[in-house]
N, CA, C and O atoms as a GROMACS GRO file, in nm:
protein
  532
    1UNK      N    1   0.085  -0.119   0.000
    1UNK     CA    2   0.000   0.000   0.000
    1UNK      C    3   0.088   0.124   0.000
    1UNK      O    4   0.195   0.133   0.061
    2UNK      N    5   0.032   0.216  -0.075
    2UNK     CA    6   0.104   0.360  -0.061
    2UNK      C    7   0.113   0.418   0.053
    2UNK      O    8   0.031   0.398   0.143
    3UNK      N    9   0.218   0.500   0.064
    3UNK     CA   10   0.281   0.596   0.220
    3UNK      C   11   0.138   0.638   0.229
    3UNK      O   12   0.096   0.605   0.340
    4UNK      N   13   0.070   0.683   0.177
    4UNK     CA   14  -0.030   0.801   0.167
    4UNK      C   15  -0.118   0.747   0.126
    4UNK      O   16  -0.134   0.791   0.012
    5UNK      N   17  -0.182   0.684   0.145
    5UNK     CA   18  -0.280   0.634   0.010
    5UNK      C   19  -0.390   0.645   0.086
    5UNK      O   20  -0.495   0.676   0.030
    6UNK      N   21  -0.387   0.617   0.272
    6UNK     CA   22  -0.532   0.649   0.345
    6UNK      C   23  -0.557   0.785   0.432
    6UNK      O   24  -0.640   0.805   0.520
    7UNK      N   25  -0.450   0.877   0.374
    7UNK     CA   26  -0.456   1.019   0.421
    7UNK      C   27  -0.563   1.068   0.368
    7UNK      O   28  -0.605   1.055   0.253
    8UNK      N   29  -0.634   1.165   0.520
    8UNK     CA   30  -0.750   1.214   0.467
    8UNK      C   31  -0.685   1.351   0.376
    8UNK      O   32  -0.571   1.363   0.331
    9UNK      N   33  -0.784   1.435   0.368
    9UNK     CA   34  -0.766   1.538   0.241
    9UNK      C   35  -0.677   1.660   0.400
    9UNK      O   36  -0.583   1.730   0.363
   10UNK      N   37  -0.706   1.666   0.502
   10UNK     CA   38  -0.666   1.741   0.644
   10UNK      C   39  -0.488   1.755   0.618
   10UNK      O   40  -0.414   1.853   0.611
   11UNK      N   41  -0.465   1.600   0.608
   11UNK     CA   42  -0.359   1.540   0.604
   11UNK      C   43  -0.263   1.584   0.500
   11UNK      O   44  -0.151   1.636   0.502
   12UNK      N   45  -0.362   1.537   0.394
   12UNK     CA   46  -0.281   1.562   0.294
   12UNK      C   47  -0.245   1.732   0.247
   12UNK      O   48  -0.147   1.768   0.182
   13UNK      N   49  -0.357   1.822   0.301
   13UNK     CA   50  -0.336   1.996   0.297
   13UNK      C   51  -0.242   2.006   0.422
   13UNK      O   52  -0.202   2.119   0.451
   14UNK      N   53  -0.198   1.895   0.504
   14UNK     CA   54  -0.039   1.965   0.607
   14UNK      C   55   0.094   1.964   0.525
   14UNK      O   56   0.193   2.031   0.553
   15UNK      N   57   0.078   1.861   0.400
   15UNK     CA   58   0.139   1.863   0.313
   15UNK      C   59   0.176   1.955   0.215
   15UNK      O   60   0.285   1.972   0.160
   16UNK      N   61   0.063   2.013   0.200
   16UNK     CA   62   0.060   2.099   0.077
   16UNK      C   63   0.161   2.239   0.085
   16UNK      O   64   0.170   2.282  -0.030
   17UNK      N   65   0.219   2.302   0.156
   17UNK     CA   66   0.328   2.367   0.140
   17UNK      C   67   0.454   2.297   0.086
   17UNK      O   68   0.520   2.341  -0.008
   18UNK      N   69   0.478   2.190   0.151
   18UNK     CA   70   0.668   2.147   0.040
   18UNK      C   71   0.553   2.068  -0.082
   18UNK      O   72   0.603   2.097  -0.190
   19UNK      N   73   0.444   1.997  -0.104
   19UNK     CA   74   0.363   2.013  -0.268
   19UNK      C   75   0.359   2.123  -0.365
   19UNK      O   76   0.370   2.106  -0.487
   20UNK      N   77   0.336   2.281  -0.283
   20UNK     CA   78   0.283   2.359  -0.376
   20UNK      C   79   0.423   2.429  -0.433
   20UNK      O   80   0.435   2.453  -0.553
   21UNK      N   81   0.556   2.467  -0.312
   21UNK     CA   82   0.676   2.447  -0.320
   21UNK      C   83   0.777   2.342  -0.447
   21UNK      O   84   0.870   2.395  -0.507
   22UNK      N   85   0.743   2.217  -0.466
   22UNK     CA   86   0.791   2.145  -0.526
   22UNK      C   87   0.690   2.157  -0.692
   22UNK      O   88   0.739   2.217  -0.788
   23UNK      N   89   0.582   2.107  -0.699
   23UNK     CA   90   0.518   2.161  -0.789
   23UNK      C   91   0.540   2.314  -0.899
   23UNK      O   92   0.574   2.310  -1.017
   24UNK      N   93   0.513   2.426  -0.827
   24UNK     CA   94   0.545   2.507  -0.853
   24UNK      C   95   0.692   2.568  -0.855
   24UNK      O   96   0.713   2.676  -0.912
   25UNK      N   97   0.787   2.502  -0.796
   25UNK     CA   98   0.893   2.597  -0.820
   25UNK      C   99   0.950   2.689  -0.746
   25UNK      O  100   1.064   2.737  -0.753
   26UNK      N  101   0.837   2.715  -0.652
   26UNK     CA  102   0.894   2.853  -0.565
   26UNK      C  103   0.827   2.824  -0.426
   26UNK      O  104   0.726   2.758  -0.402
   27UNK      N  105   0.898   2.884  -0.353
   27UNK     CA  106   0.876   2.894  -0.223
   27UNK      C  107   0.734   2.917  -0.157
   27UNK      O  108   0.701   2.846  -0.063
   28UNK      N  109   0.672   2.990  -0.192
   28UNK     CA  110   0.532   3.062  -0.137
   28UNK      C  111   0.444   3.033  -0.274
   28UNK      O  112   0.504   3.044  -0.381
   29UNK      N  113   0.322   3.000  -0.275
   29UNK     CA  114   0.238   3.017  -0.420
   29UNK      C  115   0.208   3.147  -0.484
   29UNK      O  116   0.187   3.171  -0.603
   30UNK      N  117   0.212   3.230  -0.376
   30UNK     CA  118   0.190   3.362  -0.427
   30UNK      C  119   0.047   3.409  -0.396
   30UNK      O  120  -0.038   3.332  -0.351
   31UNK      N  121   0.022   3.556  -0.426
   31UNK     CA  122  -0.149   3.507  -0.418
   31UNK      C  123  -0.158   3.572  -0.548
   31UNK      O  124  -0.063   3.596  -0.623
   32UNK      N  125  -0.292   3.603  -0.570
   32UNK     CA  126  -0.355   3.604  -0.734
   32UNK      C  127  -0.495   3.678  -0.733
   32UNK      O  128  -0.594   3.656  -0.664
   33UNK      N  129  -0.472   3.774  -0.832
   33UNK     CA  130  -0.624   3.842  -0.829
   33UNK      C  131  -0.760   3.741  -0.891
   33UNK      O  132  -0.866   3.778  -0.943
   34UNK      N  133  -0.726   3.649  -0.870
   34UNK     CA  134  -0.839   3.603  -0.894
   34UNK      C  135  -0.905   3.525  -0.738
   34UNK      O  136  -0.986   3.433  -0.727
   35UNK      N  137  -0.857   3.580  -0.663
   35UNK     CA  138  -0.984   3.529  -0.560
   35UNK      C  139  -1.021   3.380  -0.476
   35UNK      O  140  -0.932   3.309  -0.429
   36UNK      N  141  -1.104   3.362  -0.471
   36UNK     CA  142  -1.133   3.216  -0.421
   36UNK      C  143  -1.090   3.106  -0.526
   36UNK      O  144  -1.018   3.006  -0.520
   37UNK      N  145  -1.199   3.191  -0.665
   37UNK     CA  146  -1.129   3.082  -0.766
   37UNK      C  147  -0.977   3.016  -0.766
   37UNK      O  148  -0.938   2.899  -0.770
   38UNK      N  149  -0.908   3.149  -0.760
   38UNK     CA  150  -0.749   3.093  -0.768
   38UNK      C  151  -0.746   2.985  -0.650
   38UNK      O  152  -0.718   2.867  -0.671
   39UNK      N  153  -0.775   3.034  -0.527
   39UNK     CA  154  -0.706   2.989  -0.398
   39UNK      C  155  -0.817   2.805  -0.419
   39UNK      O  156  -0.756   2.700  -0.399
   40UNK      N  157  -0.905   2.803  -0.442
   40UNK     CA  158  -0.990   2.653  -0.436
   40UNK      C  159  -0.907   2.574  -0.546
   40UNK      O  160  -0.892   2.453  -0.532
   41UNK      N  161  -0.855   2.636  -0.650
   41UNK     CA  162  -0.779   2.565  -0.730
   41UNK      C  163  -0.645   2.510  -0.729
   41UNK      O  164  -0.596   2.410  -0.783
   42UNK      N  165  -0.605   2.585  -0.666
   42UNK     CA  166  -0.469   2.595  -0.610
   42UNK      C  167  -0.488   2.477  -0.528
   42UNK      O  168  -0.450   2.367  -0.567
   43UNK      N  169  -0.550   2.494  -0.409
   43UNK     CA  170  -0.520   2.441  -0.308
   43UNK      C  171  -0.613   2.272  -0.363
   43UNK      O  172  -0.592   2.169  -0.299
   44UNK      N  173  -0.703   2.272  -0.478
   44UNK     CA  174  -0.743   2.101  -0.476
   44UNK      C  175  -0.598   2.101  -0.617
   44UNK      O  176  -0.589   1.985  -0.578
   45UNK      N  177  -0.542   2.110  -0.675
   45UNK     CA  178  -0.463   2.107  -0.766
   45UNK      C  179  -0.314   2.044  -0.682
   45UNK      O  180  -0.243   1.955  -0.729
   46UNK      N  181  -0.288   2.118  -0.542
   46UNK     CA  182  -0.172   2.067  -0.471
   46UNK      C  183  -0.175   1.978  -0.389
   46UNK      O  184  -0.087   1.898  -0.358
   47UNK      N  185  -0.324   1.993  -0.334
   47UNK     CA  186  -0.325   1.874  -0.191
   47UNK      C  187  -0.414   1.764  -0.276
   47UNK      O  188  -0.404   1.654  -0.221
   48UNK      N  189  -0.484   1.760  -0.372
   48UNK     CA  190  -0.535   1.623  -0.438
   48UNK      C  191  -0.444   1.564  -0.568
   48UNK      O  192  -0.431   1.446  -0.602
   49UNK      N  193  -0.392   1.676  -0.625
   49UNK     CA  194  -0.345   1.602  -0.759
   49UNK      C  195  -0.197   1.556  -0.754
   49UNK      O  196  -0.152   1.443  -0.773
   50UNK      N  197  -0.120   1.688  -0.718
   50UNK     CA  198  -0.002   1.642  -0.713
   50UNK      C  199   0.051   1.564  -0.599
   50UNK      O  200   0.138   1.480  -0.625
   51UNK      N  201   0.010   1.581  -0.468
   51UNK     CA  202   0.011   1.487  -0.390
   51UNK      C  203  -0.024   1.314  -0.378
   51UNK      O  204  -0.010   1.244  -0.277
   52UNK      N  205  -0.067   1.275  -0.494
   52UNK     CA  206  -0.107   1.164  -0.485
   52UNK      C  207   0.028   1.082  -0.512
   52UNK      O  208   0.126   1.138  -0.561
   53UNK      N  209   0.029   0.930  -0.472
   53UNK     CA  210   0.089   0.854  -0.473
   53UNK      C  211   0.082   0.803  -0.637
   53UNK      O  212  -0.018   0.835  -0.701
   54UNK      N  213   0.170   0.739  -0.691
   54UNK     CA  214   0.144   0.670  -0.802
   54UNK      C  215   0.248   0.709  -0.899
   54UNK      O  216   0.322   0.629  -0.957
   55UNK      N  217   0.250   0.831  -0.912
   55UNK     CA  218   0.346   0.903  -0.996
   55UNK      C  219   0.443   1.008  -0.943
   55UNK      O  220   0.404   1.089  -0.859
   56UNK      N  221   0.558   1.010  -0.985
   56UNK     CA  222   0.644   1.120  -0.880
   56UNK      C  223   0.621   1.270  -0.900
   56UNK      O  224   0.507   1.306  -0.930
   57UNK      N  225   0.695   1.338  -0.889
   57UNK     CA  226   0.677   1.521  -0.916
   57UNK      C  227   0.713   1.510  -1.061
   57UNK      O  228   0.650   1.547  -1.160
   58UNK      N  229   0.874   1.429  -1.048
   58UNK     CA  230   0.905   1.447  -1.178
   58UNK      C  231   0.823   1.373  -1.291
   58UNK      O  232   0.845   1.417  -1.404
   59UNK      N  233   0.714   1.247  -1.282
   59UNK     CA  234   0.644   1.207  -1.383
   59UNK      C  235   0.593   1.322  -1.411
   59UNK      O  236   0.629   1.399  -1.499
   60UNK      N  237   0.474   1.339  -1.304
   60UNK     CA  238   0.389   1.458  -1.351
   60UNK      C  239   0.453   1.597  -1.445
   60UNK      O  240   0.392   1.630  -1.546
   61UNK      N  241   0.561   1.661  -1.408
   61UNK     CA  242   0.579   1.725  -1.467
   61UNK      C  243   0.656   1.665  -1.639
   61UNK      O  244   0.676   1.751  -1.725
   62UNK      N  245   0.680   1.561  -1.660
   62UNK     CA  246   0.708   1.534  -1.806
   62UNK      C  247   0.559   1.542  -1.828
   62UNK      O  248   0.514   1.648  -1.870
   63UNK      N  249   0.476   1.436  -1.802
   63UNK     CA  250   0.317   1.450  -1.912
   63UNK      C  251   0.280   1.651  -1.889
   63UNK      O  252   0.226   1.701  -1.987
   64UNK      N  253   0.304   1.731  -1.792
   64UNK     CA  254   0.263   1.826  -1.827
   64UNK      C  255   0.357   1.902  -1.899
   64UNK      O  256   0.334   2.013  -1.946
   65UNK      N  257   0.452   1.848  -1.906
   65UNK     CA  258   0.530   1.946  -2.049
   65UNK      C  259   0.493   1.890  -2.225
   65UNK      O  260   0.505   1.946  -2.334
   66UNK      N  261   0.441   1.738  -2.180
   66UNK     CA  262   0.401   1.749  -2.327
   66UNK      C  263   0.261   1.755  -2.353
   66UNK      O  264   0.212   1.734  -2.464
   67UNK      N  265   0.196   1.784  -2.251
   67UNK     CA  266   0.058   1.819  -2.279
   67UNK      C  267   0.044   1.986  -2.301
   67UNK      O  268  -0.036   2.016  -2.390
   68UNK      N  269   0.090   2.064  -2.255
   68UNK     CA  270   0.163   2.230  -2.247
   68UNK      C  271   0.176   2.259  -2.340
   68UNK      O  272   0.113   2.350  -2.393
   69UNK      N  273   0.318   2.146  -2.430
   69UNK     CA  274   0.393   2.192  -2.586
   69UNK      C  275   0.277   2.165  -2.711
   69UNK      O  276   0.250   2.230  -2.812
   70UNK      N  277   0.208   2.001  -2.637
   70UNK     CA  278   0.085   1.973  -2.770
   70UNK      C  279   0.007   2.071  -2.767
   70UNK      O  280   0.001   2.131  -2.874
   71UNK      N  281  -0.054   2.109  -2.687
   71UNK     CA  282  -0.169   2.241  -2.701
   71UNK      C  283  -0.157   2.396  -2.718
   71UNK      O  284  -0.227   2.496  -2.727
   72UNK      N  285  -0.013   2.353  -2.717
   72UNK     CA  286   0.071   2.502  -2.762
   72UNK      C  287   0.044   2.660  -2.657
   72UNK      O  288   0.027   2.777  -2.690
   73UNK      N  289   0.049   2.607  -2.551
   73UNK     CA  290   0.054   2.655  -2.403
   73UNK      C  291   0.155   2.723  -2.335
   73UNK      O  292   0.213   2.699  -2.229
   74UNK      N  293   0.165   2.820  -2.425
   74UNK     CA  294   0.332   2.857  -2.420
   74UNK      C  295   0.366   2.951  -2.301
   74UNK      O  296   0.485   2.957  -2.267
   75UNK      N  297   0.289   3.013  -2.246
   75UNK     CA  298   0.315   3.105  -2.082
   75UNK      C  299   0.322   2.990  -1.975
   75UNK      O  300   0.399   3.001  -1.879
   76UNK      N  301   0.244   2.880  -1.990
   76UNK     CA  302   0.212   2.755  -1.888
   76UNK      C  303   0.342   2.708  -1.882
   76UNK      O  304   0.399   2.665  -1.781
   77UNK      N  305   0.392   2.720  -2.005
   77UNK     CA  306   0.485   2.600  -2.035
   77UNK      C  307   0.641   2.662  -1.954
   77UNK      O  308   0.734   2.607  -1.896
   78UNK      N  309   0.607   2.798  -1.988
   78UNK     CA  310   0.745   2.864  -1.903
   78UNK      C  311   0.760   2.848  -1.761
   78UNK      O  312   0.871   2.829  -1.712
   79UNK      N  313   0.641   2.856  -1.680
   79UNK     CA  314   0.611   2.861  -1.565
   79UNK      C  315   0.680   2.699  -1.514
   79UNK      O  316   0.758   2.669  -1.424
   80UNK      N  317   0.619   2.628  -1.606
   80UNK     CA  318   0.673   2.451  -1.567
   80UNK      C  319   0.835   2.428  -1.628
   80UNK      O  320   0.909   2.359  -1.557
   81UNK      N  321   0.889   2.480  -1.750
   81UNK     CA  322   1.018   2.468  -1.745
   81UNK      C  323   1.100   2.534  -1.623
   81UNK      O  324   1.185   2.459  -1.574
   82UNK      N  325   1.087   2.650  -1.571
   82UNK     CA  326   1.120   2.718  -1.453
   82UNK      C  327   1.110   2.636  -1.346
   82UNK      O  328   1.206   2.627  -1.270
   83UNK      N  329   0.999   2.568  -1.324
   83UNK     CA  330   0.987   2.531  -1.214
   83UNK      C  331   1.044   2.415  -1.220
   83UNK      O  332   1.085   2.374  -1.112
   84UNK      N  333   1.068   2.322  -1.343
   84UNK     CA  334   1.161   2.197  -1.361
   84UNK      C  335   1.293   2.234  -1.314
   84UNK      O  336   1.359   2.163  -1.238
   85UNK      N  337   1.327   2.336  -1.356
   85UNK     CA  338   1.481   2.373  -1.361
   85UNK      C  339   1.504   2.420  -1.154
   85UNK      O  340   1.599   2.385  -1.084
   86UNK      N  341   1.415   2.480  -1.122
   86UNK     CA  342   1.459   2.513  -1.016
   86UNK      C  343   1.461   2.427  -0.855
   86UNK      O  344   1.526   2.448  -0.753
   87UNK      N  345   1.363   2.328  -0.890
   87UNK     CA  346   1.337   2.194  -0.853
   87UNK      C  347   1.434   2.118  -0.834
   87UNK      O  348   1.450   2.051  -0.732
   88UNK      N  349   1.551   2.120  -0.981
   88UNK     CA  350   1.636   2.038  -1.010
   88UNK      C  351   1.571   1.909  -1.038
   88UNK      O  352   1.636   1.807  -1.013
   89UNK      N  353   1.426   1.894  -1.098
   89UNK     CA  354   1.372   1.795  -1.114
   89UNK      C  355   1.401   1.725  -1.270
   89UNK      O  356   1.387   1.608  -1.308
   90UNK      N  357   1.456   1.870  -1.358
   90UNK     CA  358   1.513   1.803  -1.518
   90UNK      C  359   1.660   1.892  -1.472
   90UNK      O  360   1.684   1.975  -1.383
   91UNK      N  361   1.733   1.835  -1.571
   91UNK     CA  362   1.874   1.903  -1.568
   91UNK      C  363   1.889   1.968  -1.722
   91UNK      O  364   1.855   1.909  -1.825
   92UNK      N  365   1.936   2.076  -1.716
   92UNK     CA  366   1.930   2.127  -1.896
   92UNK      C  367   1.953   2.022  -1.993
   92UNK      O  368   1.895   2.029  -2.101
   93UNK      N  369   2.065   1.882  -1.956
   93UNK     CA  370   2.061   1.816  -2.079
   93UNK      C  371   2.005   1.762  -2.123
   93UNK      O  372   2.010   1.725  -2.240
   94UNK      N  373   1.883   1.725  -1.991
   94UNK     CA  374   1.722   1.635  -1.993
   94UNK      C  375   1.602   1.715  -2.066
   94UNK      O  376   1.531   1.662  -2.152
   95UNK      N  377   1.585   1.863  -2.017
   95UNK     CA  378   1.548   1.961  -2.063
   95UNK      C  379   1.514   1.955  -2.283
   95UNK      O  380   1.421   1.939  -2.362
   96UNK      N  381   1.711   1.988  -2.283
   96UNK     CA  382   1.721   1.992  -2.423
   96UNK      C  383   1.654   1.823  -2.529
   96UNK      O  384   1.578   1.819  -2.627
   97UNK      N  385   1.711   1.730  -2.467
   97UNK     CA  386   1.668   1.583  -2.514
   97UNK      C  387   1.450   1.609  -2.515
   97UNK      O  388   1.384   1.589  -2.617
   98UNK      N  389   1.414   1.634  -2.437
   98UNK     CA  390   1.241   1.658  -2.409
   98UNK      C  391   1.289   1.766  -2.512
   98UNK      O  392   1.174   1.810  -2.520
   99UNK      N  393   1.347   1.833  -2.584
   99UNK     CA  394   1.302   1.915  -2.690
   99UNK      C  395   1.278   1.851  -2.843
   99UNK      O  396   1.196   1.856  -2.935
  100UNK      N  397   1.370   1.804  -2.818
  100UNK     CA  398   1.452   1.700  -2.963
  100UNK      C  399   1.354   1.633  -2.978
  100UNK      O  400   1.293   1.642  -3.085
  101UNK      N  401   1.303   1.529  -2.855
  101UNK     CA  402   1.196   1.425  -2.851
  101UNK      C  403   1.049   1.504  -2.896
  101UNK      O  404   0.982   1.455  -2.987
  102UNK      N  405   1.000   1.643  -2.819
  102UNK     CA  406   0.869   1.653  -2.869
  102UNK      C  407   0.828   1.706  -2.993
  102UNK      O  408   0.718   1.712  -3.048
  103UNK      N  409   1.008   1.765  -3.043
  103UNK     CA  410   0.960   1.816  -3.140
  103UNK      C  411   0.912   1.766  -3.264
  103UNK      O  412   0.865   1.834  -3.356
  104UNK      N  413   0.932   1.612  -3.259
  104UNK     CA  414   0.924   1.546  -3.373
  104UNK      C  415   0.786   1.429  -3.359
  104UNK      O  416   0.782   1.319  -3.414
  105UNK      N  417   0.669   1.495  -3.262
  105UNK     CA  418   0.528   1.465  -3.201
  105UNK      C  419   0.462   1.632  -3.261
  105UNK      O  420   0.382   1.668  -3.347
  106UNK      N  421   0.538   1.690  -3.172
  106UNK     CA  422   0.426   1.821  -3.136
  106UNK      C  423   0.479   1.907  -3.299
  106UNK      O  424   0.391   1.977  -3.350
  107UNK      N  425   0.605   1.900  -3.368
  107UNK     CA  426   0.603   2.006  -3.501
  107UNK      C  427   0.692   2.087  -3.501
  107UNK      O  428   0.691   2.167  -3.408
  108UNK      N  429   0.783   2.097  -3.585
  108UNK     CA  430   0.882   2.209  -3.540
  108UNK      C  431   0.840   2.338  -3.536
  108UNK      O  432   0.907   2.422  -3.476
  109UNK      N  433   0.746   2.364  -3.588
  109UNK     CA  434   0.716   2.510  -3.490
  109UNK      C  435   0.738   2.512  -3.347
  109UNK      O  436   0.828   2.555  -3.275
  110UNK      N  437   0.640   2.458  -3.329
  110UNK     CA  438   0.628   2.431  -3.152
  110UNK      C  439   0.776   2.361  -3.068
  110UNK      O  440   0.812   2.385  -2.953
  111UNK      N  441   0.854   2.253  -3.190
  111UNK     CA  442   0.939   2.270  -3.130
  111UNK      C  443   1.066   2.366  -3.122
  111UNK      O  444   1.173   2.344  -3.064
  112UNK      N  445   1.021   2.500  -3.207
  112UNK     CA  446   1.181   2.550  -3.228
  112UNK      C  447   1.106   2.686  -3.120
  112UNK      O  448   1.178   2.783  -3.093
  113UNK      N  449   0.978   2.680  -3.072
  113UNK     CA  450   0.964   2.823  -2.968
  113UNK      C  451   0.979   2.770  -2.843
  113UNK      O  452   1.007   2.838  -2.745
  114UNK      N  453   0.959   2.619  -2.843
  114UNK     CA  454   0.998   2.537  -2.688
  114UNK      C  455   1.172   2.552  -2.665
  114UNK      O  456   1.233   2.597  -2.569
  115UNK      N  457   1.226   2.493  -2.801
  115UNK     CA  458   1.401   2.497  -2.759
  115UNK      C  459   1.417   2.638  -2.735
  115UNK      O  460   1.493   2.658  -2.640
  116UNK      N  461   1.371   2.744  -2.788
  116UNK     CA  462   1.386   2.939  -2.721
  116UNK      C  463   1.371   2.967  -2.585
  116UNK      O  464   1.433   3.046  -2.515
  117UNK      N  465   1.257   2.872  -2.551
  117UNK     CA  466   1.250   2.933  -2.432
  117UNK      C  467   1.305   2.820  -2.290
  117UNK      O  468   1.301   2.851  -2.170
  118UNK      N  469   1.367   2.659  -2.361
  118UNK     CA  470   1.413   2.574  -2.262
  118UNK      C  471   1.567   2.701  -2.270
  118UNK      O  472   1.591   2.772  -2.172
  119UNK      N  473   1.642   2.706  -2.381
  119UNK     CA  474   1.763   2.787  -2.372
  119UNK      C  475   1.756   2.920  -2.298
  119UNK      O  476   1.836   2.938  -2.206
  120UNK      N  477   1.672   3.010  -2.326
  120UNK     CA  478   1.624   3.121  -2.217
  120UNK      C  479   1.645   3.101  -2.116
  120UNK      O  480   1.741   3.150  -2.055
  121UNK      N  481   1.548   3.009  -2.059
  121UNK     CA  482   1.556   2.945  -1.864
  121UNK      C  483   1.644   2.942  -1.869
  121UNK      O  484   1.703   3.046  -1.837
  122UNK      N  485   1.725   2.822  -1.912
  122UNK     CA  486   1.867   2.752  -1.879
  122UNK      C  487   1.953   2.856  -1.814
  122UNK      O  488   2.014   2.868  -1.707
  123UNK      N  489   1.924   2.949  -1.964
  123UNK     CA  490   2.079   3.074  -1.945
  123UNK      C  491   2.029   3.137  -1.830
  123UNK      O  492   2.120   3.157  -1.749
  124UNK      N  493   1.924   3.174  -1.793
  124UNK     CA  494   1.889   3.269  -1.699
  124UNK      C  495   1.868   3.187  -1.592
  124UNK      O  496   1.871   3.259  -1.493
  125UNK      N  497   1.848   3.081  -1.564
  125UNK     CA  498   1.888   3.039  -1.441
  125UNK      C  499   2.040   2.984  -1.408
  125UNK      O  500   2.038   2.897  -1.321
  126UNK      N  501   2.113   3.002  -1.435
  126UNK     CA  502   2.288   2.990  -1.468
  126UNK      C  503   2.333   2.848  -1.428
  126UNK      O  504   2.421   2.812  -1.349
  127UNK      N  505   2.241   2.771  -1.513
  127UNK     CA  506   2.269   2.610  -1.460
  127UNK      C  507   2.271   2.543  -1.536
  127UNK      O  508   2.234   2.425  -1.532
  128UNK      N  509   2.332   2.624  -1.660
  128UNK     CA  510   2.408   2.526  -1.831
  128UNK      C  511   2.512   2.477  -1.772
  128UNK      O  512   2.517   2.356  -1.749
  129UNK      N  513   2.646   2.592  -1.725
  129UNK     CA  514   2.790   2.550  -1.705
  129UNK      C  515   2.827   2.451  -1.794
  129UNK      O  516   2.882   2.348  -1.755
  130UNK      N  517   2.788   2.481  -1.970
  130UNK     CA  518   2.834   2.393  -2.070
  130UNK      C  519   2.779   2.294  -2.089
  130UNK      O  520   2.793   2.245  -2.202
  131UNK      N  521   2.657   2.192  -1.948
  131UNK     CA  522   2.621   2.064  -1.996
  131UNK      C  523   2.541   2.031  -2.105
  131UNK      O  524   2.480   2.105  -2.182
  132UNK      N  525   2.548   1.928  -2.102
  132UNK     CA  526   2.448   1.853  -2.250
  132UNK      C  527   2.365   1.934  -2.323
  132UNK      O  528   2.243   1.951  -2.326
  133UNK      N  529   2.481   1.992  -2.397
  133UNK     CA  530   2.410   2.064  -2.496
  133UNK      C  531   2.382   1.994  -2.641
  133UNK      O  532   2.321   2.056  -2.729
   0.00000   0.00000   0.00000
């Protein structure tokens, strides 16, 4: 049976700070002019979805980078490369390879504005230092 698998939802929202932390990328979620909406979403999005057992942070975030790149989700998609990179959950050379790979699913359009903006992050988060390029 999973670590977690008979945590109530109580349980699983004591969690949800190092979830919304790891998920997202950053320390605090932030707040958002949108209100309850944001905050009910937020908060069933961290303490039900990503918290679940079954799949790791890092699965989840590959199917949401190629669900992001297929639907051509390109602000989403920055937010989740960022947050891959700062996670340390992809490493730029993993990063660049998920480019190579979707681009030849999702189209080189989509894949030559994904490799712009995986190289963007990279450089701007200063965690190329030359690798697997």
């Amino acid at each position: 049976m999973d670590q977690h698998s008979d945590d109530t939802a109580p349980e699983r929202r004591a969690r949800d700070p190092e979830t919304t932390r790891r998920a997202s990328g950053r320390d605090r979620a932030g707040e958002s002019p949108g209100g309850d909406f944001f905050s009910m979403t937020v908060e069933h999005l961290f303490t039900e979805v990503w918290s679940r057992d079954g799949l790791s942070g890092r699965d989840r975030r590959l199917l949401l980078l190629g669900l992001l790149v297929g639907q051509g989700m390109d602000d989403a998609l920055e937010v989740q490369i960022d947050a891959a990179l700062r996670t340390s959950e992809l490493t730029p050379g993993e990063l660049r390879e998920i480019v190579l790979f979707l681009t030849h699913y999702a189209g080189w359009p989509r894949g030559a504005r994904l490799n712009g903006q995986v190289e963007d992050l990279i450089t701007r988060s200063g965690r190329d230092r030359g690798a697997g390029r």
